[in-house]
C-alpha positions in Angstrom: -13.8 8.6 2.2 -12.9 8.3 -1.5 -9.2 8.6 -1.0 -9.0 6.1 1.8 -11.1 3.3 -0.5 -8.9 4.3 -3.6 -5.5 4.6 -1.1 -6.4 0.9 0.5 -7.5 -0.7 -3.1 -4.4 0.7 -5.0 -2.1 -0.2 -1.7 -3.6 -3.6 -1.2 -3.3 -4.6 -5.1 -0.1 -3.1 -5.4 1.7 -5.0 -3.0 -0.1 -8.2 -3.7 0.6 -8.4 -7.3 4.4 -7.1 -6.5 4.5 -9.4 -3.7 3.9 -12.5 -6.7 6.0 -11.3 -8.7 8.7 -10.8 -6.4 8.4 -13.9 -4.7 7.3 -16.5 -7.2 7.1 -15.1 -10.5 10.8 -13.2 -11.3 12.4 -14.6 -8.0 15.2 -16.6 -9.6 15.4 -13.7 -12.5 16.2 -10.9 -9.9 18.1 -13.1 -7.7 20.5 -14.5 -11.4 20.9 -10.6 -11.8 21.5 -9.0 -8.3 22.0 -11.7 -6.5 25.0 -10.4 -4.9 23.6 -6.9 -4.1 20.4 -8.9 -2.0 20.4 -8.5 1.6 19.5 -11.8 3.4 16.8 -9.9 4.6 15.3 -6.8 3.2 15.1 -3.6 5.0 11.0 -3.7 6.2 11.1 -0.2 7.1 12.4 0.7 4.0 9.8 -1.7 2.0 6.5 -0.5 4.0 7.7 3.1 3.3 8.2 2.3 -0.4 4.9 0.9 -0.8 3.3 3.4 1.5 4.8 6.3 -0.5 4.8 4.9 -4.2 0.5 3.8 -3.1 0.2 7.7 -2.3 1.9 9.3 -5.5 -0.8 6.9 -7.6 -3.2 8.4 -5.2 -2.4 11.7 -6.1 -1.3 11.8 -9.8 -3.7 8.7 -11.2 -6.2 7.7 -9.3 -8.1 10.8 -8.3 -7.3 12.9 -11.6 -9.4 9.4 -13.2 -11.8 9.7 -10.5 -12.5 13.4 -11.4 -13.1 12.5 -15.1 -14.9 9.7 -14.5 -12.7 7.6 -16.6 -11.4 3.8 -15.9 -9.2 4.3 -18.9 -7.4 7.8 -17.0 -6.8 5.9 -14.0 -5.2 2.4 -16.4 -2.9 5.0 -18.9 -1.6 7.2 -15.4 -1.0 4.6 -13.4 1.0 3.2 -16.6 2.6 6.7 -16.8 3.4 6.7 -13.6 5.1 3.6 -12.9 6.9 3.8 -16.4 8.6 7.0 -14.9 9.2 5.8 -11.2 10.8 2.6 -12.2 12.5 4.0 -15.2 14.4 6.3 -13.0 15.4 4.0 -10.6 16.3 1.5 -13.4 18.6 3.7 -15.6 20.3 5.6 -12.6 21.6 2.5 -11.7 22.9 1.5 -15.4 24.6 4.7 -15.1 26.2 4.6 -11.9 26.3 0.5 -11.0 28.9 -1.8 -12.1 26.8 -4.6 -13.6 23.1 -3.9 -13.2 22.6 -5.2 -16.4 19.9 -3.4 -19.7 18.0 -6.7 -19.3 17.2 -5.9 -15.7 16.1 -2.2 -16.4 14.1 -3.5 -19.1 11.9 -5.7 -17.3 11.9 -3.7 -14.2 10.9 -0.8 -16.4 8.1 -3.0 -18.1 6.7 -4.3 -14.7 6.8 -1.4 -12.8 4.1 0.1 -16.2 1.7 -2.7 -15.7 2.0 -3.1 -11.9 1.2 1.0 -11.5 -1.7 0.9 -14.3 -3.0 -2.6 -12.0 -3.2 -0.8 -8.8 -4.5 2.6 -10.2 -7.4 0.9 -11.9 -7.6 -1.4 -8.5 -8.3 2.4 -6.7 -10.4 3.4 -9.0 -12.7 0.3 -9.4 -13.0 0.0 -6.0 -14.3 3.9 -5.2 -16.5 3.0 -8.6 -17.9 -0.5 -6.7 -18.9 1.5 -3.4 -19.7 4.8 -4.0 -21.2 4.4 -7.8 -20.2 7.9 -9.7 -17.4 9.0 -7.0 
């Protein structure tokens, strides 16, 4: 039962806060940088696997190693960790093999995917900590 409140919590943050940002926040700054590489419509299947898949891996190598040790500040510093080395590999194997995805895009990327990873991990954890007490 612990996974599924943590998996749900960090899922459901996750694509809410990326969601905002995506859509509102850094719209027109993606769009001025990769505007010509944007579908008109993206690929769902490929977006609910993403989230699906990137929700389980903060599962797995944040959230539940925080759990463990009891420690809000475990789940915050790996789910940093963890979307700091996600995004950060997407980012700069595109500067290597893209014409024009441009350092300023890799940084930010780089810098949201660290604080939306450490947001949903402590969203997983908080949430197991809200229902269940100790975990």
């Amino acid at each position: 039962m612990r996974f599924v409140i943590s998996y749900v919590a960090t899922l459901l943050t996750f694509c809410i806060v990326d969601f905002v940002w995506l859509g509102w926040i850094a719209k027109g700054f993606y769009q001025s940088q990769i505007g010509g590489l944007l579908l008109a419509q993206p690929n769902w299947g490929a977006a609910v696997l993403f989230y699906l898949l990137f929700a389980a891996g903060m599962q797995i190598f944040c959230v539940s190693p925080a759990l463990d040790a009891g420690s809000i500040g475990k789940a915050a510093l790996f789910g940093a960790l963890f979307g700091f080395f996600c995004y950060m590999t997407y980012d700069l194997s595109n500067l290597a093999t893209l014409k024009d995805w441009a350092v300023a895009l890799a940084a930010v990327d780089i810098a949201w995917g660290t604080f939306v990873g450490a947001v949903a991990s402590t969203a997983g954890y908080a949430a197991v900590r809200a229902l269940h007490g100790s975990a």
